[in-house]
PDBQT receptor file of N, H, CA, C and O in Angstrom, charges set to zero:
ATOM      1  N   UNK A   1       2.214  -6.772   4.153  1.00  0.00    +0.000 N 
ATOM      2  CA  UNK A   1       1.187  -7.296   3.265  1.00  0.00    +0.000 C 
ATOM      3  C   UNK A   1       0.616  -8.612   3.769  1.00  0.00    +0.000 C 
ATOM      4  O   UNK A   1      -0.597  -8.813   3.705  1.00  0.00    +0.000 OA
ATOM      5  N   UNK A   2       1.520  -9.581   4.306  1.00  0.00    +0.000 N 
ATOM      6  H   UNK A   2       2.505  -9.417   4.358  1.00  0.00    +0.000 HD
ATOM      7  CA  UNK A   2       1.144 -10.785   5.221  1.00  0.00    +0.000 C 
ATOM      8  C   UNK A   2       0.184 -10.473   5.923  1.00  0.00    +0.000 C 
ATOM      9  O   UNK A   2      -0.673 -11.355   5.872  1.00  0.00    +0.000 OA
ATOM     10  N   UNK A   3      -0.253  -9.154   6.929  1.00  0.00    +0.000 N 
ATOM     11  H   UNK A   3       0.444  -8.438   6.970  1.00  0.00    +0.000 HD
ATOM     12  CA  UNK A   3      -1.757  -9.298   7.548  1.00  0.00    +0.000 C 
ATOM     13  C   UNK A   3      -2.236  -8.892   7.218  1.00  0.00    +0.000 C 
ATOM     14  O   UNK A   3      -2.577  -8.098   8.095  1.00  0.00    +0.000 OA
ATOM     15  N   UNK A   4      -3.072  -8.541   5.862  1.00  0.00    +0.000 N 
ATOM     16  H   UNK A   4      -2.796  -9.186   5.149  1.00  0.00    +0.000 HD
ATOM     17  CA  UNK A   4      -3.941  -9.052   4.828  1.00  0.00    +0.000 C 
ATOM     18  C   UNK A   4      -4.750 -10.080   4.405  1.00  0.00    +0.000 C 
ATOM     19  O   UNK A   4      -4.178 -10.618   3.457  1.00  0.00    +0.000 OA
ATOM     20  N   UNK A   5      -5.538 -10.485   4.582  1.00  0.00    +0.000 N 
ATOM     21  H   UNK A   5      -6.002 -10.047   5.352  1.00  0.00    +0.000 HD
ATOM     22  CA  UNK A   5      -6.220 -11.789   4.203  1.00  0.00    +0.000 C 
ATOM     23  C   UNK A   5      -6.330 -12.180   2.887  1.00  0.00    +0.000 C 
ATOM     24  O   UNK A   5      -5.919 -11.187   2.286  1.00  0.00    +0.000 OA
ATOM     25  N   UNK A   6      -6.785 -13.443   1.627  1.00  0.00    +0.000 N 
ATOM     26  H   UNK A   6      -7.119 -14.250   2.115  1.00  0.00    +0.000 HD
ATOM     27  CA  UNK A   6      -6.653 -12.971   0.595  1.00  0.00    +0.000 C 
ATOM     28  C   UNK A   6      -7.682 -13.039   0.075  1.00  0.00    +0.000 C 
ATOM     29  O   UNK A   6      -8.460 -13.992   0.127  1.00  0.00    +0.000 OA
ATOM     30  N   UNK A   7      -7.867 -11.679  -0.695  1.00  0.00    +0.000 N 
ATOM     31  H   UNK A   7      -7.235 -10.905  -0.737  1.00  0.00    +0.000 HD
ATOM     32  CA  UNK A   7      -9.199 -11.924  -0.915  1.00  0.00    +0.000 C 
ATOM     33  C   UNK A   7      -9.288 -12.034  -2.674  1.00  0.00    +0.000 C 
ATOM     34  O   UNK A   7      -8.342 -12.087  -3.460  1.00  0.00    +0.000 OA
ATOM     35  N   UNK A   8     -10.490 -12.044  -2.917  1.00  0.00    +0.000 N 
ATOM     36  H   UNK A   8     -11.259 -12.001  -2.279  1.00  0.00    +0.000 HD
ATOM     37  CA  UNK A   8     -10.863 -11.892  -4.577  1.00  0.00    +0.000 C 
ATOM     38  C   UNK A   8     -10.125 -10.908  -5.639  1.00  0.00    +0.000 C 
ATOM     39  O   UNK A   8      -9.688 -11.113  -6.771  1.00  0.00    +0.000 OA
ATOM     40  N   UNK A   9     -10.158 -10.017  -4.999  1.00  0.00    +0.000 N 
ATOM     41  H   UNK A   9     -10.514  -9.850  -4.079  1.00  0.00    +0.000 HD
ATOM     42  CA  UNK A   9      -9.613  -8.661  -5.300  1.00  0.00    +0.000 C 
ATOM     43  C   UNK A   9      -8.490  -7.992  -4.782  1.00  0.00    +0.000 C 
ATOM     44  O   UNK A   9      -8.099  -6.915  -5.231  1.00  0.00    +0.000 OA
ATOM     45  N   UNK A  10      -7.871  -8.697  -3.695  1.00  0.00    +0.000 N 
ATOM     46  H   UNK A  10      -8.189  -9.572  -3.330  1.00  0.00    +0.000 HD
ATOM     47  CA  UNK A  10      -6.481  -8.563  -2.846  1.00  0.00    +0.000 C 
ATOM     48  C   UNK A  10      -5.629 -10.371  -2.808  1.00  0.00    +0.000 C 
ATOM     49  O   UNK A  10      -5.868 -11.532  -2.473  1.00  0.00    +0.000 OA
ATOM     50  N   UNK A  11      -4.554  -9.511  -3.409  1.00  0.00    +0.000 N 
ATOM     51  H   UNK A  11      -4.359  -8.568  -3.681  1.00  0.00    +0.000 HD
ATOM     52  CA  UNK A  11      -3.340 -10.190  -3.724  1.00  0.00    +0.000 C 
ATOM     53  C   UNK A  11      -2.234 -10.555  -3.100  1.00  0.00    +0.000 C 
ATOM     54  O   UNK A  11      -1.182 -10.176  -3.615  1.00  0.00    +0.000 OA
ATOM     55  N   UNK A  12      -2.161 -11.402  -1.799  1.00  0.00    +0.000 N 
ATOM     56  H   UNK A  12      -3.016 -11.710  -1.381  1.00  0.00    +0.000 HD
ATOM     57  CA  UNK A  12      -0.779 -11.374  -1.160  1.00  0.00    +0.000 C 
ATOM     58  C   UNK A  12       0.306 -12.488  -1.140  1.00  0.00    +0.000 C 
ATOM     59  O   UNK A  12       0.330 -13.543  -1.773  1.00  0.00    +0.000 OA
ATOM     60  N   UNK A  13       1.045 -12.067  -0.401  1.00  0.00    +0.000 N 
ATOM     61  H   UNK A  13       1.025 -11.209   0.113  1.00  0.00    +0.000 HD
ATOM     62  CA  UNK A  13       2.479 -12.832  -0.491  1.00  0.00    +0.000 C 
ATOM     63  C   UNK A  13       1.975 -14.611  -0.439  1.00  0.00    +0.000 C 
ATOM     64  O   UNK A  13       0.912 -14.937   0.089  1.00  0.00    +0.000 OA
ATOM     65  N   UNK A  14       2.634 -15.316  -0.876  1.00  0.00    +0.000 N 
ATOM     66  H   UNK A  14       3.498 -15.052  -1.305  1.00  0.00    +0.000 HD
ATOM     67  CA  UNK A  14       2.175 -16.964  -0.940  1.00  0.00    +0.000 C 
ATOM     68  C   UNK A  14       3.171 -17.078   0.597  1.00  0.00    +0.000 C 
ATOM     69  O   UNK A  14       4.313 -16.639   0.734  1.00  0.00    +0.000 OA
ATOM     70  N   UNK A  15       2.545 -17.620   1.381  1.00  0.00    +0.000 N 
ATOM     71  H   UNK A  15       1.618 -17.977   1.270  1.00  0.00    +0.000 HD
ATOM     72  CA  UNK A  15       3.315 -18.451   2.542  1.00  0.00    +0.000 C 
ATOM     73  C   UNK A  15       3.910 -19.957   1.832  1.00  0.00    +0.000 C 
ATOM     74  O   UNK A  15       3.635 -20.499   0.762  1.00  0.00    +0.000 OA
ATOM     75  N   UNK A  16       4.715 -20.288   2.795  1.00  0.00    +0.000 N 
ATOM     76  H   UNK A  16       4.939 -19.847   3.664  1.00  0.00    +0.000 HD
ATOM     77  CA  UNK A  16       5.076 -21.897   2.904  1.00  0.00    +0.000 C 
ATOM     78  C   UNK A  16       5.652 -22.027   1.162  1.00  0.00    +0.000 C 
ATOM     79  O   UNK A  16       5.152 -22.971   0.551  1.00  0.00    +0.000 OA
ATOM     80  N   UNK A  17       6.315 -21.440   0.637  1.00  0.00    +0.000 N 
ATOM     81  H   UNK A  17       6.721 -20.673   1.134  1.00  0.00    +0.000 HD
ATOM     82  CA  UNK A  17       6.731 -21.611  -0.823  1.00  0.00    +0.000 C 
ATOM     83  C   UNK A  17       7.195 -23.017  -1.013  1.00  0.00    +0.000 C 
ATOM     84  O   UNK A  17       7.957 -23.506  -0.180  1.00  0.00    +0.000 OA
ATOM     85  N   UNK A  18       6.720 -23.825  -2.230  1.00  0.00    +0.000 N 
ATOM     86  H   UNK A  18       6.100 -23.428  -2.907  1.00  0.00    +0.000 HD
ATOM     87  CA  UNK A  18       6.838 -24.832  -2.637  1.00  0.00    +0.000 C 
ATOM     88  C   UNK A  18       7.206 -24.610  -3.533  1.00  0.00    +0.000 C 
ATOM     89  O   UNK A  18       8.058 -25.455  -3.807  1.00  0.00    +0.000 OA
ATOM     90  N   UNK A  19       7.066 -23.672  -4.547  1.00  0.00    +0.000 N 
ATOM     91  H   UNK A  19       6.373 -22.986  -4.324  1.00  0.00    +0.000 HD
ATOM     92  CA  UNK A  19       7.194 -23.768  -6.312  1.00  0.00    +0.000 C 
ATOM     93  C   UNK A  19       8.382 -22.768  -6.729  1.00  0.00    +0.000 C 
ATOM     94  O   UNK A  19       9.046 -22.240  -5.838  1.00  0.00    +0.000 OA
ATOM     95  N   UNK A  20       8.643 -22.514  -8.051  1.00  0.00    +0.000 N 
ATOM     96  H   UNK A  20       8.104 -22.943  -8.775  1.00  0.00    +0.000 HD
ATOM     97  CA  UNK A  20       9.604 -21.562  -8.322  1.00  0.00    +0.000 C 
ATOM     98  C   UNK A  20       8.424 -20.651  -8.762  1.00  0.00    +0.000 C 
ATOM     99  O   UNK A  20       8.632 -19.447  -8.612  1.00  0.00    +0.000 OA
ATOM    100  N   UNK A  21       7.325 -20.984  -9.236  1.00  0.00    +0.000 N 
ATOM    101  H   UNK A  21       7.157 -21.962  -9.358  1.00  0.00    +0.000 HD
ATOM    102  CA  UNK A  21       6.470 -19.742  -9.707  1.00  0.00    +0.000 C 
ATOM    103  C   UNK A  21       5.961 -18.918  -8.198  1.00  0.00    +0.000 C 
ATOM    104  O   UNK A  21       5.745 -17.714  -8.064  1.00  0.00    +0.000 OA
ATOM    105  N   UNK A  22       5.858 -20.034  -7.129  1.00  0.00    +0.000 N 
ATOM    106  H   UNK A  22       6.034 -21.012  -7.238  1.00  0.00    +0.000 HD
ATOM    107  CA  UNK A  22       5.383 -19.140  -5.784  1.00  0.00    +0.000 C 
ATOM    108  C   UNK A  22       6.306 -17.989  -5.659  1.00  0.00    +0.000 C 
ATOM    109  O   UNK A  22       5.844 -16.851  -5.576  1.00  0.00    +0.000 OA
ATOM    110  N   UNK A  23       7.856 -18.258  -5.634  1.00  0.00    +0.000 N 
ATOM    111  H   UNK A  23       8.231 -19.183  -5.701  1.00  0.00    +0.000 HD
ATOM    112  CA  UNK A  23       8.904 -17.941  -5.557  1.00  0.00    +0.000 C 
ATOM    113  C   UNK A  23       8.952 -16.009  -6.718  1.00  0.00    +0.000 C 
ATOM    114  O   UNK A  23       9.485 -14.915  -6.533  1.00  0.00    +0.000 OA
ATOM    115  N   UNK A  24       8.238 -16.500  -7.594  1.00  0.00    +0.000 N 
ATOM    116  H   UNK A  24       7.805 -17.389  -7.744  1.00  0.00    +0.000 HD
ATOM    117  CA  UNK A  24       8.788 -15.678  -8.603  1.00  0.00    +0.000 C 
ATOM    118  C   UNK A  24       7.299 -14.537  -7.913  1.00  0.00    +0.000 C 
ATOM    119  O   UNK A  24       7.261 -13.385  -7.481  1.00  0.00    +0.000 OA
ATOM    120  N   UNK A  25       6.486 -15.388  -8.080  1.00  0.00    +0.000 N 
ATOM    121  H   UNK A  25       6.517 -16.324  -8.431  1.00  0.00    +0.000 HD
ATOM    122  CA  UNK A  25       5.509 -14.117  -7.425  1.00  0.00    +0.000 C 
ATOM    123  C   UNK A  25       5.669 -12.891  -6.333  1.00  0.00    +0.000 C 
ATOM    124  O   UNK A  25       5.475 -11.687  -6.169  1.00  0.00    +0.000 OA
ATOM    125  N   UNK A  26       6.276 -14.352  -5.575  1.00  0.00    +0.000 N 
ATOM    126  H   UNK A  26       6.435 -15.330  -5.708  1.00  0.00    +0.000 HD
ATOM    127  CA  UNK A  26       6.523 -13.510  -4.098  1.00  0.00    +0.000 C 
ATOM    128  C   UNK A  26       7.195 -11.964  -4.476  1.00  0.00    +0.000 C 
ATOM    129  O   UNK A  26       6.799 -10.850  -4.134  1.00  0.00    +0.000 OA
ATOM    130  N   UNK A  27       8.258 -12.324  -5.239  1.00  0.00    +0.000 N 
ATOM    131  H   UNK A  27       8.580 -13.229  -5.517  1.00  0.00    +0.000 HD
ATOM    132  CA  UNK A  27       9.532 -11.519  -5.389  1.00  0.00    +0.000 C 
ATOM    133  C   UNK A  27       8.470 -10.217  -6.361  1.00  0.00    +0.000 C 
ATOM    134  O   UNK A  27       8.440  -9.082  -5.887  1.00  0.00    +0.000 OA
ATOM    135  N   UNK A  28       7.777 -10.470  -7.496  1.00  0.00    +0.000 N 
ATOM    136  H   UNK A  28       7.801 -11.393  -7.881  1.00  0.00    +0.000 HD
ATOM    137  CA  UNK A  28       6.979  -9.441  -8.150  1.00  0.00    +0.000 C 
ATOM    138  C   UNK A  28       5.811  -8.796  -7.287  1.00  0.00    +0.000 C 
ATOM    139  O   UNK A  28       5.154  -7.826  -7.665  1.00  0.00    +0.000 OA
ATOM    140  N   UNK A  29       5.642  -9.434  -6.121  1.00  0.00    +0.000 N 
ATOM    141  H   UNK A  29       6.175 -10.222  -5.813  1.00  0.00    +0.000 HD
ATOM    142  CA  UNK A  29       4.467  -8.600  -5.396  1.00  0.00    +0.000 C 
ATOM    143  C   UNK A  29       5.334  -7.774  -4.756  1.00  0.00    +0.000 C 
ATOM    144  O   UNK A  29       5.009  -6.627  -4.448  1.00  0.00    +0.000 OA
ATOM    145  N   UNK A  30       6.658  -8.346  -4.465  1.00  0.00    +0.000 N 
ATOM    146  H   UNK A  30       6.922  -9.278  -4.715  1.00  0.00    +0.000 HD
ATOM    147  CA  UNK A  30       7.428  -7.185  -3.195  1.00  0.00    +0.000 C 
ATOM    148  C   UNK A  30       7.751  -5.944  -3.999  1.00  0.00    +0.000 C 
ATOM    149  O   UNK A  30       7.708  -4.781  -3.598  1.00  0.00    +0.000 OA
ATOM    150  N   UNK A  31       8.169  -6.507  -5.527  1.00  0.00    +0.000 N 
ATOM    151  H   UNK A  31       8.204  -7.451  -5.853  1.00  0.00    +0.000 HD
ATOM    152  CA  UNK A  31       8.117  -5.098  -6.458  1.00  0.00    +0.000 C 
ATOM    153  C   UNK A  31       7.528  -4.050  -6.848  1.00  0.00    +0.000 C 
ATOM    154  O   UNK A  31       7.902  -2.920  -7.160  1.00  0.00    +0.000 OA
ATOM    155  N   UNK A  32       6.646  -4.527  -6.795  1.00  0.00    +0.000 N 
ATOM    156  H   UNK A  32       6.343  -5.445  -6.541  1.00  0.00    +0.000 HD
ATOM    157  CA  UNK A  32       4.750  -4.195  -6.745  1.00  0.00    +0.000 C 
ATOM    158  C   UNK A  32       5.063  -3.419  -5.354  1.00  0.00    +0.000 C 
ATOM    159  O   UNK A  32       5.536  -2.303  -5.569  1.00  0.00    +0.000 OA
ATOM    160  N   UNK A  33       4.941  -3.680  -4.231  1.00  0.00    +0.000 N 
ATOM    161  H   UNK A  33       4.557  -4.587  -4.056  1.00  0.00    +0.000 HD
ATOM    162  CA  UNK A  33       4.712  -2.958  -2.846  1.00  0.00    +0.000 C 
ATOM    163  C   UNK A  33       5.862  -2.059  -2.780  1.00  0.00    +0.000 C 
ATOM    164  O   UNK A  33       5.636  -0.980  -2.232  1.00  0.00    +0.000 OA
ATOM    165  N   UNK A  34       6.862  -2.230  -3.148  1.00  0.00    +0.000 N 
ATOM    166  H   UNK A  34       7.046  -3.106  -3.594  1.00  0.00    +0.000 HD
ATOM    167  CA  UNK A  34       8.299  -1.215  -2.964  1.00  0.00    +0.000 C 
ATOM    168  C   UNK A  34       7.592  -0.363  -3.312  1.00  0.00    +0.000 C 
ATOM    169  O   UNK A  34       7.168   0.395  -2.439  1.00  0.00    +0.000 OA
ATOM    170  N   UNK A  35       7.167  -0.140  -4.787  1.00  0.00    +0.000 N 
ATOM    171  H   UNK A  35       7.511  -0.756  -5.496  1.00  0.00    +0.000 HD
ATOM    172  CA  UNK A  35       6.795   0.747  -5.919  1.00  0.00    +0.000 C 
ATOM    173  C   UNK A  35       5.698   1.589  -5.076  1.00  0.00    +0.000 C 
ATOM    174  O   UNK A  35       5.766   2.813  -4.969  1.00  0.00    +0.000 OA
ATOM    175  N   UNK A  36       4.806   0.899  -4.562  1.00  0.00    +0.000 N 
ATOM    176  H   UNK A  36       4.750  -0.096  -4.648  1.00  0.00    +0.000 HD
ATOM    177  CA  UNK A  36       3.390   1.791  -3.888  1.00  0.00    +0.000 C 
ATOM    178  C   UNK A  36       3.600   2.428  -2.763  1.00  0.00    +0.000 C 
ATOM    179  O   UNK A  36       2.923   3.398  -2.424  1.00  0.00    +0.000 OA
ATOM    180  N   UNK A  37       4.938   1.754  -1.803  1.00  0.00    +0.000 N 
ATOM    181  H   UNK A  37       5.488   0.965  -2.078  1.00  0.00    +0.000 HD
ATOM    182  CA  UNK A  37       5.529   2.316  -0.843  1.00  0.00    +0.000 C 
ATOM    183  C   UNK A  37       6.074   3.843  -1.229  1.00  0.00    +0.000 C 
ATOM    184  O   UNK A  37       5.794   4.803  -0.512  1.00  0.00    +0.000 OA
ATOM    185  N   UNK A  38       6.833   3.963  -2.368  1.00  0.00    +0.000 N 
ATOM    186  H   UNK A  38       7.060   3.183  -2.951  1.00  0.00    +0.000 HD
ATOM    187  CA  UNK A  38       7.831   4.644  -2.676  1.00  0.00    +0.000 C 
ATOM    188  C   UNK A  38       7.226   5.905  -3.014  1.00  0.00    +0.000 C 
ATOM    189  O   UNK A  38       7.659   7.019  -2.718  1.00  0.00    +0.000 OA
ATOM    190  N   UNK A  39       5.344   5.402  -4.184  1.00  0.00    +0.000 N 
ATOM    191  H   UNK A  39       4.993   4.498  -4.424  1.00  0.00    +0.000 HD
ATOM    192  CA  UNK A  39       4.636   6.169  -4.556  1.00  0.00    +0.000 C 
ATOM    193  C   UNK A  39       4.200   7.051  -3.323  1.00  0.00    +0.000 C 
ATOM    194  O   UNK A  39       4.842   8.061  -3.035  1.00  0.00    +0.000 OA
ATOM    195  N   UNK A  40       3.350   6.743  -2.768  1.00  0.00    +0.000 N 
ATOM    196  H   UNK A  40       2.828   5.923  -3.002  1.00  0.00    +0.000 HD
ATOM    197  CA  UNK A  40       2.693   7.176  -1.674  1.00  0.00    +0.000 C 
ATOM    198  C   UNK A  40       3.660   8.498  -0.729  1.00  0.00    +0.000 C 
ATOM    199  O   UNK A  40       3.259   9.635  -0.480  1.00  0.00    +0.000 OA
ATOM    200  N   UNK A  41       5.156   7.815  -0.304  1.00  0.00    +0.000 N 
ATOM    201  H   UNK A  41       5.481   6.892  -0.506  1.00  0.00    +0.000 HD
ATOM    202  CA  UNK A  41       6.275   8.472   0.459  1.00  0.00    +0.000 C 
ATOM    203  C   UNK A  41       6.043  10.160  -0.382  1.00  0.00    +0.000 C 
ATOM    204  O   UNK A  41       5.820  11.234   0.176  1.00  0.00    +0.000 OA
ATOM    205  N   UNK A  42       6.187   9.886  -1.822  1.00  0.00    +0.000 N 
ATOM    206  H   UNK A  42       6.368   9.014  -2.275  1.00  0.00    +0.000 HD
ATOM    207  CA  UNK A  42       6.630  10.816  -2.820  1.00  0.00    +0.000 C 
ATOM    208  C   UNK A  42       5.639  11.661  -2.958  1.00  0.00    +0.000 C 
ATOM    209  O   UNK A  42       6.009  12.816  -3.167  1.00  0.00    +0.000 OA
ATOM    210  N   UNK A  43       3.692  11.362  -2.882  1.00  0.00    +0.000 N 
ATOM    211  H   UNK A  43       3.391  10.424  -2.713  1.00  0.00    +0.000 HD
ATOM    212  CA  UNK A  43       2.658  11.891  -2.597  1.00  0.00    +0.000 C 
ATOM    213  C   UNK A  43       2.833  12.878  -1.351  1.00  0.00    +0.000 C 
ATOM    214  O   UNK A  43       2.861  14.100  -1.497  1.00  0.00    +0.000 OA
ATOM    215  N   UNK A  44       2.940  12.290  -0.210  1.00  0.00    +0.000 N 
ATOM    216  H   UNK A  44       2.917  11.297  -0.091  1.00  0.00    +0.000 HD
ATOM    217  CA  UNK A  44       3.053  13.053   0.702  1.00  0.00    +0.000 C 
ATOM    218  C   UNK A  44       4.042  14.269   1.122  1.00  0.00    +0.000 C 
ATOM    219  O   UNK A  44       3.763  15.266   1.788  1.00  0.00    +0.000 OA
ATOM    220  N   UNK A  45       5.598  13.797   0.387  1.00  0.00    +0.000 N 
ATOM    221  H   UNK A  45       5.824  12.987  -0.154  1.00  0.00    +0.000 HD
ATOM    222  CA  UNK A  45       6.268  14.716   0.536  1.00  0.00    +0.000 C 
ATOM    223  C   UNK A  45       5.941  16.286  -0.135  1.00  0.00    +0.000 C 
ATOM    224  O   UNK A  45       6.119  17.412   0.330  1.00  0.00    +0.000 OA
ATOM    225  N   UNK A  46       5.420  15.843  -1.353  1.00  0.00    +0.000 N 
ATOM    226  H   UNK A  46       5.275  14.928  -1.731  1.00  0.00    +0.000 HD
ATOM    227  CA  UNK A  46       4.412  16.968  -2.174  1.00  0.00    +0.000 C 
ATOM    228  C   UNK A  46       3.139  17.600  -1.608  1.00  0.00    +0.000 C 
ATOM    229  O   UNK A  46       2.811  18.787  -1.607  1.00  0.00    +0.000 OA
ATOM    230  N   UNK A  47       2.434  16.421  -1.077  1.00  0.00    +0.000 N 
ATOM    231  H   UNK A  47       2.700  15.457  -1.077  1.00  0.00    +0.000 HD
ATOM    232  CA  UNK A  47       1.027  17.266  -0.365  1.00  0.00    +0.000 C 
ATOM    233  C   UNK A  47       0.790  16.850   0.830  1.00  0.00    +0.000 C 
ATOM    234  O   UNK A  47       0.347  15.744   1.138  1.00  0.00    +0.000 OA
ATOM    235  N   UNK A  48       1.087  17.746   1.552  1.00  0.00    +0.000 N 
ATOM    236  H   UNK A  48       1.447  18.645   1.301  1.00  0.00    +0.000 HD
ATOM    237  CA  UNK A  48       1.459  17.709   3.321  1.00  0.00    +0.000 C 
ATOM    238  C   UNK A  48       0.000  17.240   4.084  1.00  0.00    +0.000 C 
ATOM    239  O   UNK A  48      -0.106  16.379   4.958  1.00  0.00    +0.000 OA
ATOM    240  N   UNK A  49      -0.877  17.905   3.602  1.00  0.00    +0.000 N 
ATOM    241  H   UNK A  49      -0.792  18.604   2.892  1.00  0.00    +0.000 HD
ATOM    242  CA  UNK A  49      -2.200  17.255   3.837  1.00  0.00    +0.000 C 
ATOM    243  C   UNK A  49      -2.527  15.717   4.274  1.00  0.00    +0.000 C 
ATOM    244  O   UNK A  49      -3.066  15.209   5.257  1.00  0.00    +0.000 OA
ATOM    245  N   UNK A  50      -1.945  15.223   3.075  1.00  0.00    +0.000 N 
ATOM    246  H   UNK A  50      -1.507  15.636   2.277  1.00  0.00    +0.000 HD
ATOM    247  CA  UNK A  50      -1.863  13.712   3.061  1.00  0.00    +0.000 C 
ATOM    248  C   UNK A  50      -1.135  12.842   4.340  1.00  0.00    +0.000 C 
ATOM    249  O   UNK A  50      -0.994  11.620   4.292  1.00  0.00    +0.000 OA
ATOM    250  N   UNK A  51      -0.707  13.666   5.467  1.00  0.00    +0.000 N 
ATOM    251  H   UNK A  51      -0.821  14.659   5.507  1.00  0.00    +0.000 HD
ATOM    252  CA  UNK A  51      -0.001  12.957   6.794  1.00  0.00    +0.000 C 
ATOM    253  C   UNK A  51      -1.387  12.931   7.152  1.00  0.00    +0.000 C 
ATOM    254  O   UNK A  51      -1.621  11.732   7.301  1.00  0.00    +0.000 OA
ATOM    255  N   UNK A  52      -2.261  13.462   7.336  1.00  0.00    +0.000 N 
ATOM    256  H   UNK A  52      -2.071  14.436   7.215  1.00  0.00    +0.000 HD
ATOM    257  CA  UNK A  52      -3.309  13.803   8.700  1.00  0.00    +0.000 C 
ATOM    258  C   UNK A  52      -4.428  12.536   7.962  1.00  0.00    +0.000 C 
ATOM    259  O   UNK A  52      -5.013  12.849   6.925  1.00  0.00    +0.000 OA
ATOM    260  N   UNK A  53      -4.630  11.309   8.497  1.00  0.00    +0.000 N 
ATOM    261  H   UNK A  53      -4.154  11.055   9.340  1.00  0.00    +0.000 HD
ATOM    262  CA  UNK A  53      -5.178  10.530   7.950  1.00  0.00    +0.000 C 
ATOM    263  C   UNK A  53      -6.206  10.703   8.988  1.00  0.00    +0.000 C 
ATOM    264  O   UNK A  53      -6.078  11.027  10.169  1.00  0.00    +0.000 OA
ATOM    265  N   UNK A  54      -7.719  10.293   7.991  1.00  0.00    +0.000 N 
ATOM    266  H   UNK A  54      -7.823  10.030   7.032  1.00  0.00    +0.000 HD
ATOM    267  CA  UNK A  54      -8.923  10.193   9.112  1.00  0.00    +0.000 C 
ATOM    268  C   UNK A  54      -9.654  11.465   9.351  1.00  0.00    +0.000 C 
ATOM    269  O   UNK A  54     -10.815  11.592   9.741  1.00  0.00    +0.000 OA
ATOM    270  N   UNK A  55      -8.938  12.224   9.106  1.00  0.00    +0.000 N 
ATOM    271  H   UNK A  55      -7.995  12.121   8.789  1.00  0.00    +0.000 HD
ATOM    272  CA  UNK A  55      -9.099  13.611  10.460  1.00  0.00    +0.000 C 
ATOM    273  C   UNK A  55     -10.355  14.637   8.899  1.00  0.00    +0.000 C 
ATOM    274  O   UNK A  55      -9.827  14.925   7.826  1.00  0.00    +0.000 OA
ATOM    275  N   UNK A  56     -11.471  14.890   9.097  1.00  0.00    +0.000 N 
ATOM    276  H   UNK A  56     -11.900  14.657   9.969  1.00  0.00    +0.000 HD
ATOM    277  CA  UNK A  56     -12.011  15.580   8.173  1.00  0.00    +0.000 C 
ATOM    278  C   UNK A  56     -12.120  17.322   8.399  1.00  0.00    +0.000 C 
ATOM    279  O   UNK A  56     -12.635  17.961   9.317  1.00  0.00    +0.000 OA
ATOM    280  N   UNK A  57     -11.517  17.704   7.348  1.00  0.00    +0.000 N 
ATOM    281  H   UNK A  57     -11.098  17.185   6.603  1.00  0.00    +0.000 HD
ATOM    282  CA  UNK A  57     -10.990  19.247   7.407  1.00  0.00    +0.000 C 
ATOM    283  C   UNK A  57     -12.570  20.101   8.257  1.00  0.00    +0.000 C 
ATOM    284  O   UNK A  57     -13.720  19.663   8.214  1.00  0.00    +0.000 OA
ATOM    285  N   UNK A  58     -12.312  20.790   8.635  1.00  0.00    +0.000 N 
ATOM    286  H   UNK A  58     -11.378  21.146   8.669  1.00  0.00    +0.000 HD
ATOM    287  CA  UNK A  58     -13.675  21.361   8.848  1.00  0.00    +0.000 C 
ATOM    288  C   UNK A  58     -13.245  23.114   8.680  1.00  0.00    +0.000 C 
ATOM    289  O   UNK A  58     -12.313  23.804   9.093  1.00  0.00    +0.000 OA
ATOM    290  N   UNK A  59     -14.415  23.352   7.887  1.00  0.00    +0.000 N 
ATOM    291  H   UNK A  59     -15.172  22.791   7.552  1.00  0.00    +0.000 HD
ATOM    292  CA  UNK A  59     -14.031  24.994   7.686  1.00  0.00    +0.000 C 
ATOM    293  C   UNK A  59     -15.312  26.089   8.204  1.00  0.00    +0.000 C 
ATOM    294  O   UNK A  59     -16.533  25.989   8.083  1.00  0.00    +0.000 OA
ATOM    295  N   UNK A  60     -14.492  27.112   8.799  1.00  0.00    +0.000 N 
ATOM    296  H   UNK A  60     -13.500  27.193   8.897  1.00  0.00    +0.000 HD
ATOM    297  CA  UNK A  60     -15.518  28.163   9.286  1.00  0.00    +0.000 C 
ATOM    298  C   UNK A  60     -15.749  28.787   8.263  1.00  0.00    +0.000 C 
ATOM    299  O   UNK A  60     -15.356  28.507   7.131  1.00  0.00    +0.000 OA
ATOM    300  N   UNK A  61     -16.676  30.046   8.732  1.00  0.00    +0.000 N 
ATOM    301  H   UNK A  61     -16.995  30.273   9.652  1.00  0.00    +0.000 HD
ATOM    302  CA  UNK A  61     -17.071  30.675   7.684  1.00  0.00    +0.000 C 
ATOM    303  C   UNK A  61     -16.404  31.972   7.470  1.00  0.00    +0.000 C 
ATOM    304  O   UNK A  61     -16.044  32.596   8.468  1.00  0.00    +0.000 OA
ATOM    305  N   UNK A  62     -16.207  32.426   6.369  1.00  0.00    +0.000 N 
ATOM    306  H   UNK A  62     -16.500  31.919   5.558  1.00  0.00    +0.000 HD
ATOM    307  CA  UNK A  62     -15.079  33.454   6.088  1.00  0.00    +0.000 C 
ATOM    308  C   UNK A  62     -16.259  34.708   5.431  1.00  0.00    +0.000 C 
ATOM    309  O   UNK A  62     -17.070  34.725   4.505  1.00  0.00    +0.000 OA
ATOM    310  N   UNK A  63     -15.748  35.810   6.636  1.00  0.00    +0.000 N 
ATOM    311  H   UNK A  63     -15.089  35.796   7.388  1.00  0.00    +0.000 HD
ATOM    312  CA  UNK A  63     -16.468  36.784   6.663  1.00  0.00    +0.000 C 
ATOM    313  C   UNK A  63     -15.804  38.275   5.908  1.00  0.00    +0.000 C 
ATOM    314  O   UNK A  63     -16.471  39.309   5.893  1.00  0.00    +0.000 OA
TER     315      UNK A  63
């Protein structure tokens, strides 16, 4: 998530922690990312499709 930039709408890890709230964030974004990690793993194991990233299906014509 660190090479990410941050933007308006994207949320990442606080570098250089100073605070206990930086601290507490950090730890709820990694919860946050486990979770989307875990989601995604669990997507794919279900729909096999979902490995082939990029790649646009192309279909002939069925005669």
């Amino acid at each position: 998530d660190s090479g990410y930039p941050n933007l308006c709408w994207l949320l990442t890890p606080v570098r250089n922690l100073r605070t206990d709230a930086e601290r507490n964030y950090n730890e709820a974004h990694g919860r946050t990312s486990r979770v989307k990690e875990r989601t995604i793993g669990l997507l794919k194991a279900r729909f096999q499709c979902l490995h082939i990233s990029g790649v646009p299906w192309t279909m002939g014509l069925i005669r």
